[in-house]
RODO-2510 file (C-alpha; in nm, 4 decimals, decimal comma):
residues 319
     n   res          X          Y          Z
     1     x     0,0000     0,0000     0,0000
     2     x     0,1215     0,3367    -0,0724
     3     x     0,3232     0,4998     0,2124
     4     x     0,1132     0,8113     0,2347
     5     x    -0,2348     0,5941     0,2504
     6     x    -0,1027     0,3822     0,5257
     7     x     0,0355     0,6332     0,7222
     8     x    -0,3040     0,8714     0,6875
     9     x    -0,4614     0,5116     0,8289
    10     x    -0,2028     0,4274     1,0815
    11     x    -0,3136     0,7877     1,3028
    12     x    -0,4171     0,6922     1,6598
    13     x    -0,8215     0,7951     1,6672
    14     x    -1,0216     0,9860     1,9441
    15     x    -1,2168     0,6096     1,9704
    16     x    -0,8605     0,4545     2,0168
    17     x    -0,6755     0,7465     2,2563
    18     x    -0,9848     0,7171     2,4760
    19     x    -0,9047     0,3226     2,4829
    20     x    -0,5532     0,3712     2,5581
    21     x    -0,5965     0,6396     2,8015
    22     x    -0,8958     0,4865     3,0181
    23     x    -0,8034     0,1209     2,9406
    24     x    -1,1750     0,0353     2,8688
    25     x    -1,3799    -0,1604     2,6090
    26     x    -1,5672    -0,0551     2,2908
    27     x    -1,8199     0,2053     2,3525
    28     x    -2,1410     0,0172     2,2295
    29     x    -2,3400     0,4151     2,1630
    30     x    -2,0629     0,4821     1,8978
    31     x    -2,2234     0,1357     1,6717
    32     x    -2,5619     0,1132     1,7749
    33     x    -2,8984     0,1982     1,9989
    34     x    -3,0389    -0,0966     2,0492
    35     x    -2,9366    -0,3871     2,3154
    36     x    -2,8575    -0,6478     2,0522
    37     x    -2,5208    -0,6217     1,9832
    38     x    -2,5964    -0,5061     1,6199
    39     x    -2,3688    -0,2816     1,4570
    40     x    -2,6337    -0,0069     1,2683
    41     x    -2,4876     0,1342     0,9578
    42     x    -2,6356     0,4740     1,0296
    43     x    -2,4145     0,4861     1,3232
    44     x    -2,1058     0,4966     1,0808
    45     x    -2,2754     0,6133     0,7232
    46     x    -2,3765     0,9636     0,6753
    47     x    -2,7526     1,0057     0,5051
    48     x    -2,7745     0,8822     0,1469
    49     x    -2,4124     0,7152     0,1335
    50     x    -2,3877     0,3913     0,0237
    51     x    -2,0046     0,3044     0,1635
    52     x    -1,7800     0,4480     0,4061
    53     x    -1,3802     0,3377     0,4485
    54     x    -1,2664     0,3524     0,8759
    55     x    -0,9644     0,2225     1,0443
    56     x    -1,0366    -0,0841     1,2192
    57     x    -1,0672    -0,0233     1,5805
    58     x    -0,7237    -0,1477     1,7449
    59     x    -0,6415    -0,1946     2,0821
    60     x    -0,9290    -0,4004     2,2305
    61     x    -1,1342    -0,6756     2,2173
    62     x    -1,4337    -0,6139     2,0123
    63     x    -1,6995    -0,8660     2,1381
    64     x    -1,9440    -1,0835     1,9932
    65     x    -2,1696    -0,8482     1,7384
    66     x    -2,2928    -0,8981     1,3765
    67     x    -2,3769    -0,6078     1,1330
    68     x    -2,6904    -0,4739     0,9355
    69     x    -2,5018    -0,3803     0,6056
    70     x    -2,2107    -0,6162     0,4143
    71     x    -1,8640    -0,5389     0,5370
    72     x    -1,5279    -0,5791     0,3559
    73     x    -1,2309    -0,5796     0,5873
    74     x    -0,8490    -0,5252     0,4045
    75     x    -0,5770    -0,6341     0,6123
    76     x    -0,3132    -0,3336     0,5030
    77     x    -0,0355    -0,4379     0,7594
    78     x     0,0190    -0,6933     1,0078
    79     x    -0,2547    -0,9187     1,1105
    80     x    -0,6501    -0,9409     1,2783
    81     x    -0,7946    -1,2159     1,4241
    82     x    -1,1453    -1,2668     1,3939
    83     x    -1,4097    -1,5337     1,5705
    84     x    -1,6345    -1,6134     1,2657
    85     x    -1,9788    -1,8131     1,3923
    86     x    -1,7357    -1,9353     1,6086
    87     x    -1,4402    -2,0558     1,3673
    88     x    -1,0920    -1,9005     1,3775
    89     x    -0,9725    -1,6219     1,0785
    90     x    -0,6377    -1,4468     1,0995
    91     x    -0,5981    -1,1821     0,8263
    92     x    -0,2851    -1,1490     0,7355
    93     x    -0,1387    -0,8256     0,4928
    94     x    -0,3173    -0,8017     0,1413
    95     x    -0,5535    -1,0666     0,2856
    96     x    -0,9837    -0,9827     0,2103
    97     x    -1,2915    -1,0725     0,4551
    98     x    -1,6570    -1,0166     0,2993
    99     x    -1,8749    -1,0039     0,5831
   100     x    -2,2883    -1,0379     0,5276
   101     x    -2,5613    -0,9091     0,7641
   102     x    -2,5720    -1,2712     0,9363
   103     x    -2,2479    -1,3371     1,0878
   104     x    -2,1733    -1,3501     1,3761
   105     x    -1,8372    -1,1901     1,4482
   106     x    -1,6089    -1,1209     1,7491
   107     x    -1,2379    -0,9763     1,6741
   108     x    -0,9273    -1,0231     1,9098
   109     x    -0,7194    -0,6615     2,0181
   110     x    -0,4699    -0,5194     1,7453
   111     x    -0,1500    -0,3842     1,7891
   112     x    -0,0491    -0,0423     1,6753
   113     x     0,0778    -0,1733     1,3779
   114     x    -0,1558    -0,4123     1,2532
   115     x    -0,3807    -0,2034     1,0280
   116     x    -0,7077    -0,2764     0,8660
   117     x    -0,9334    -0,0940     0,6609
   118     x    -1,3180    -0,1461     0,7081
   119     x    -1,5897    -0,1056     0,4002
   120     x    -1,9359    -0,0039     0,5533
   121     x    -2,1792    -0,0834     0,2519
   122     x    -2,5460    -0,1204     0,1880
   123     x    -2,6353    -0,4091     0,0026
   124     x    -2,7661    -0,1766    -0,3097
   125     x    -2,4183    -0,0687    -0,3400
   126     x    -2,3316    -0,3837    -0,4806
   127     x    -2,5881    -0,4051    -0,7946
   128     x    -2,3462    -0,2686    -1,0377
   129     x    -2,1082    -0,4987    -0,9718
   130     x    -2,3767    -0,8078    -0,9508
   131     x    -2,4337    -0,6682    -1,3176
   132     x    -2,1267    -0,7080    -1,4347
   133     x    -2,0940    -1,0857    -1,3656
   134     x    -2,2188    -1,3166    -1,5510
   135     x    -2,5698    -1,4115    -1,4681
   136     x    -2,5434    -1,7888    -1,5815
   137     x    -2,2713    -1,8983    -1,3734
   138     x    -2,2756    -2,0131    -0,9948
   139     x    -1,9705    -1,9620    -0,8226
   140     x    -1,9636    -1,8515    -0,4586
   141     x    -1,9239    -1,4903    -0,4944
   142     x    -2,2552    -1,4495    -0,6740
   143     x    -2,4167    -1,6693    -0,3988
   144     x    -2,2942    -1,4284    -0,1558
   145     x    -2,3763    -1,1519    -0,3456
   146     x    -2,7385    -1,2647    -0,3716
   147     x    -2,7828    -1,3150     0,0068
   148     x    -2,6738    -1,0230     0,0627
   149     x    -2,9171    -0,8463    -0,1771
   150     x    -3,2427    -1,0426    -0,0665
   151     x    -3,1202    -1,0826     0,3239
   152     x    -3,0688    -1,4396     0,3207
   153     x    -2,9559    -1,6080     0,6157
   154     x    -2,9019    -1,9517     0,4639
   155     x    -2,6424    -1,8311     0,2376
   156     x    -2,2710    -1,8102     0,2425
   157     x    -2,2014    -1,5950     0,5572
   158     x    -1,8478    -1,5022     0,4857
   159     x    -1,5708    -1,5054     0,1967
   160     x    -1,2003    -1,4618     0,2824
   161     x    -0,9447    -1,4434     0,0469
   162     x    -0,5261    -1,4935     0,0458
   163     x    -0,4698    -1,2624    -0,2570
   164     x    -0,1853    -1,0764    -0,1182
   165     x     0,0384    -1,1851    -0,4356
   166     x    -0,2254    -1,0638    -0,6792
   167     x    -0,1600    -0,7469    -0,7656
   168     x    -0,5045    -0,6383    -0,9725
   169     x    -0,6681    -0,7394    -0,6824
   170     x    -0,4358    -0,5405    -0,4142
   171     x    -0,4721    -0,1975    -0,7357
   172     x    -0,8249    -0,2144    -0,6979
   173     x    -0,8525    -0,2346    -0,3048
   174     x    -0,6428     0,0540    -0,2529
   175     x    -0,7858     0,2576    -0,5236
   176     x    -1,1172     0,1983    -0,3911
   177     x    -0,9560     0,3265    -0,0082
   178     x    -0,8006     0,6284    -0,1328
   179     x    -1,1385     0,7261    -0,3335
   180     x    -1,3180     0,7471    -0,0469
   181     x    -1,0635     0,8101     0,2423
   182     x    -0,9502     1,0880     0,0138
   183     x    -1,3119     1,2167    -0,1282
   184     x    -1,2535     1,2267    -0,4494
   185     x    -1,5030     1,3509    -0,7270
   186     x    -1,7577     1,0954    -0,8633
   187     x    -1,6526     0,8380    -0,6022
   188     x    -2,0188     0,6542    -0,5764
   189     x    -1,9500     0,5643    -0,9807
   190     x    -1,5870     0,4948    -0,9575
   191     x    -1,6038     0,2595    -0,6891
   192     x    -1,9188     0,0501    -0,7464
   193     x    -1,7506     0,0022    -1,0845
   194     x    -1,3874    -0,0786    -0,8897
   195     x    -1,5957    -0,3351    -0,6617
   196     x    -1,7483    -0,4937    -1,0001
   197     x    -1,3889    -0,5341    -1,1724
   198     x    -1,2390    -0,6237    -0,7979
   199     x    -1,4830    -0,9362    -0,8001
   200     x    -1,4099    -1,0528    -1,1565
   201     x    -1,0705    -1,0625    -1,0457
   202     x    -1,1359    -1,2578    -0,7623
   203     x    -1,3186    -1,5161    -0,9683
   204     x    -0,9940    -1,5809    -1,1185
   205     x    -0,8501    -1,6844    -0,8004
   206     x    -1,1344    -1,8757    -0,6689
   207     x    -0,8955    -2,1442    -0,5593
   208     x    -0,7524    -1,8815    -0,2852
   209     x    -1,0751    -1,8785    -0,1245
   210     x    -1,2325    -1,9795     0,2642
   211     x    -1,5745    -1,9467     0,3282
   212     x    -1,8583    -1,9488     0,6111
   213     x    -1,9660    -2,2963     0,4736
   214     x    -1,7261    -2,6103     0,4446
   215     x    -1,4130    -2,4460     0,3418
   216     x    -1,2986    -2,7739     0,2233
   217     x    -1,6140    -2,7920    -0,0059
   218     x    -1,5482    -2,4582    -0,1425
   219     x    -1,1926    -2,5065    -0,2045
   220     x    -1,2944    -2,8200    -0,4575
   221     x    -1,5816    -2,5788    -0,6217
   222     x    -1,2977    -2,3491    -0,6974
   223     x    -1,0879    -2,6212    -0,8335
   224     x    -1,2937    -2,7296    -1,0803
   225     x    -1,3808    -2,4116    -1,1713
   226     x    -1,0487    -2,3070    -1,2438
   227     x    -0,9893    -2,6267    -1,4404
   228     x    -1,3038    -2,5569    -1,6850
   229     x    -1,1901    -2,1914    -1,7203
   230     x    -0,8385    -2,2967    -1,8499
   231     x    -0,9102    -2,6557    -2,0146
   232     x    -1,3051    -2,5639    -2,1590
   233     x    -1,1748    -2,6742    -2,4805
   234     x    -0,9771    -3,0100    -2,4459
   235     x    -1,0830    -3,0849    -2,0542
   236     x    -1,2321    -3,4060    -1,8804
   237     x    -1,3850    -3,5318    -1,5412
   238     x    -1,1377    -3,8356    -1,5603
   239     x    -0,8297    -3,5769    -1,6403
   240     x    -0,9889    -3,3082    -1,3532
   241     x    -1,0189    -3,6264    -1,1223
   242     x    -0,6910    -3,7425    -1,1735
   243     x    -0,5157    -3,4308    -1,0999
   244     x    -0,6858    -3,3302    -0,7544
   245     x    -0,6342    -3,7221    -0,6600
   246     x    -1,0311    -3,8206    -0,6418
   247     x    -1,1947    -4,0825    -0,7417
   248     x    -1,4397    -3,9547    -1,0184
   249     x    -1,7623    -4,1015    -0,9296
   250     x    -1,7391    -3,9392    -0,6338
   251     x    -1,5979    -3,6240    -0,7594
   252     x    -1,8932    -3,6346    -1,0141
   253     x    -2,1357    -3,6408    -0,6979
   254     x    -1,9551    -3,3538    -0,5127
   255     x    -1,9669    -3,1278    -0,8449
   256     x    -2,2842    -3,1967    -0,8339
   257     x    -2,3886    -3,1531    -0,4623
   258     x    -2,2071    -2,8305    -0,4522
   259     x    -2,2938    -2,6527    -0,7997
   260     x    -2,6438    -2,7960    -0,8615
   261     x    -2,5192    -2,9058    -1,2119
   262     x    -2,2941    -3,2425    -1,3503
   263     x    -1,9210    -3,1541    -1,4475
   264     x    -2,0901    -3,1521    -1,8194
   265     x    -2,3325    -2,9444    -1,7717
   266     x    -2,0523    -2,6475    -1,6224
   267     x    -1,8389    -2,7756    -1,9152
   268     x    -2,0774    -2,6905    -2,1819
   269     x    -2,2404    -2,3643    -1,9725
   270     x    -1,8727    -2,2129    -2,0308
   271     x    -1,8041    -2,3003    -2,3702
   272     x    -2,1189    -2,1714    -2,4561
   273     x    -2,0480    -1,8243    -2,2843
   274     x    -1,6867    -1,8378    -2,4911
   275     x    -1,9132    -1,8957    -2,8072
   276     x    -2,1014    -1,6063    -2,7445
   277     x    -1,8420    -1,4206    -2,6803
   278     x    -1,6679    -1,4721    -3,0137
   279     x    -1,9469    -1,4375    -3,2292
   280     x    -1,9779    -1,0750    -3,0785
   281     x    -1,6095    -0,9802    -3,0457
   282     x    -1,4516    -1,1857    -3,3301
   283     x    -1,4704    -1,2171    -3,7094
   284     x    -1,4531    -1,6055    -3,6750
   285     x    -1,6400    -1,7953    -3,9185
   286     x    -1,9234    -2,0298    -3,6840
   287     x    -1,7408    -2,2912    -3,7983
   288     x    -1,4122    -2,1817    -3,6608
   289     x    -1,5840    -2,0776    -3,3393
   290     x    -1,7352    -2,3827    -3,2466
   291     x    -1,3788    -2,5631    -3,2948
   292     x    -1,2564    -2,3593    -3,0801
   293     x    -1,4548    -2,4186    -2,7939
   294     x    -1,4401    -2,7985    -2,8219
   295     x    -1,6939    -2,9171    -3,0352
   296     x    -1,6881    -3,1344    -3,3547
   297     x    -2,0260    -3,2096    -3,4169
   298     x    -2,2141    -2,8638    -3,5728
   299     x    -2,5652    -2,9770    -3,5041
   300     x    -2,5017    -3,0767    -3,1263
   301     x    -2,3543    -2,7696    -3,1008
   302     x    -2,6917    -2,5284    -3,3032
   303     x    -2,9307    -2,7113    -3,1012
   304     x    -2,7459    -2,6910    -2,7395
   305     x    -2,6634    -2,2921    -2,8688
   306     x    -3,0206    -2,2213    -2,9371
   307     x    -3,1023    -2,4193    -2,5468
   308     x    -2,9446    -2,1431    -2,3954
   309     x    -2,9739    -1,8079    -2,5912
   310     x    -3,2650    -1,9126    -2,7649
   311     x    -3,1678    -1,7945    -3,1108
   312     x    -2,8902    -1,9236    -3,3705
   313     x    -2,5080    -1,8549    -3,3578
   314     x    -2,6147    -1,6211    -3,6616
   315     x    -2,8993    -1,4156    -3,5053
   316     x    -2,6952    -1,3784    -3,1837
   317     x    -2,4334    -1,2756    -3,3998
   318     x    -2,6133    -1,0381    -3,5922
   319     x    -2,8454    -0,8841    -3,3153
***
């Protein structure tokens, strides 16, 4: 992080020199009115924002709470620990932690140099971004997107990333911190379109992923879907099988447990969306196009097109 951002975040705050000077807890009137422990985004938004950037509170114990907006926490230096629904997260540097309004959420005291950077947003906030992805594919951001949006408590509840080695990811972050910490002009546009491009980058790096379900089963979803991104063409469930060391009958159970669909059904889903693609972006002949996706037989491939954008390769093309 840039050297003037982190030191503008490092500054000892009024919340933290009271802390230090009195030695007591978190002030529960500075978060929220009621006696549930529920931190109210009105308490830290001013009227008719949509996201606010704050320095993580160091230097106590913040008890049990949970939130009624999504937060994003950005671990800029050192490390947090945080009690998620009752499991164990330590954030280290360049690490990310999506929070929805369901978790339950208790973090451990920081030292003066472990710095964080909290994203207070309402769930509208995130409907350019859900815009941007691509509507037919399940993945676990979208699913956490979508419980945040409609309130959902049966959805993911948290998605933590190790992307500290990405650096798109770690561009868009801070760009998104200075923006606001900073006020800069037209910072509602910029950043909801900054949060859409930061989650298409994190789909690329699905297999870096924990989450508030089985992070085990989430770490296989985002092996597979890595494989079908980068072998749509040529790949196989015997080849995918092989390499993660799984039998594939039961892999082809757990792809479908998790996603909802078989291994061929994601398969085809994707090089469909590539086909698509090309016919809008390329002067490829349909012949050439559906080749290149991995199919040899033209009519399987009109009458599976048609299934899912309910027109021909040639009226897509030419709409």
């Amino acid at each position: 992080m840039h050297r003037e951002l982190l030191d503008a975040l490092s500054v000892i705050t009024e919340e933290e020199q009271r802390i230090l000077e009195e030695q007591k807890g978190i002030d529960p009137q500075l978060y929220t009115e009621k006696k549930e422990w529920i931190v109210d985004s009105e308490k830290l938004l001013k009227k008719g924002k949509l996201i606010q950037v704050r320095p993580h509170t160091r230097f106590v114990n913040f008890p049990k709470h949970r939130h009624n907006y999504v937060e994003v926490i950005y671990m800029c230096q050192g490390t947090t620990t945080h009690i998620l629904n009752g499991s164990r997260v330590v954030l280290e540097e360049g690490d990310l932690l999506f929070l929805n309004q369901n978790v339950e959420q208790e973090i451990l005291p920081a030292g003066e140099q472990d710095i964080a950077v909290n994203f207070i947003v309402l769930p509208e906030f995130f409907d350019t971004a859900f815009s941007m992805m691509d509507m037919e594919e399940e993945n676990a951001l979208k699913e956490f997107l979508v419980g945040a949006l409609c309130g959902k408590s049966d959805n993911t509840s948290y998605l933590y990333f190790h992307v500290a080695e990405i650096l798109p990811i770690q561009n868009l972050v801070e760009n998104m911190v200075w923006t606001i910490f900073y006020d800069q002009p037209n910072k509602r546009r910029c950043n909801q379109i900054t949060m859409g491009l930061l989650l298409l980058q994190l789909l690329n790096h699905m297999d870096r992923m924990e989450t508030g379900t089985a992070a085990f089963d989430r770490e296989l979803t985002g092996s597979v879907f890595n494989y079908i991104e980068e072998h749509y063409k040529n790949g196989s469930l015997s080849e995918l099988a092989e390499i993660m060391g799984y039998d594939v009958y039961w892999l082809s159970r757990e792809i479908k447990k998790l996603t909802g669909k078989t291994y061929k059904e994601l398969l085809q889903s994707r090089r469909m969306r590539q086909a698509a693609y090309l016919l809008k972006n390329s002067r490829l002949s349909v012949a050439d196009i559906i080749e290149s996706v991995g199919y040899d037989n033209t009519s399987y491939f009109f009458r599976k097109f048609k299934e899912c954008y309910g027109v021909s390769p040639k009226m897509y093309r030419d709409s």
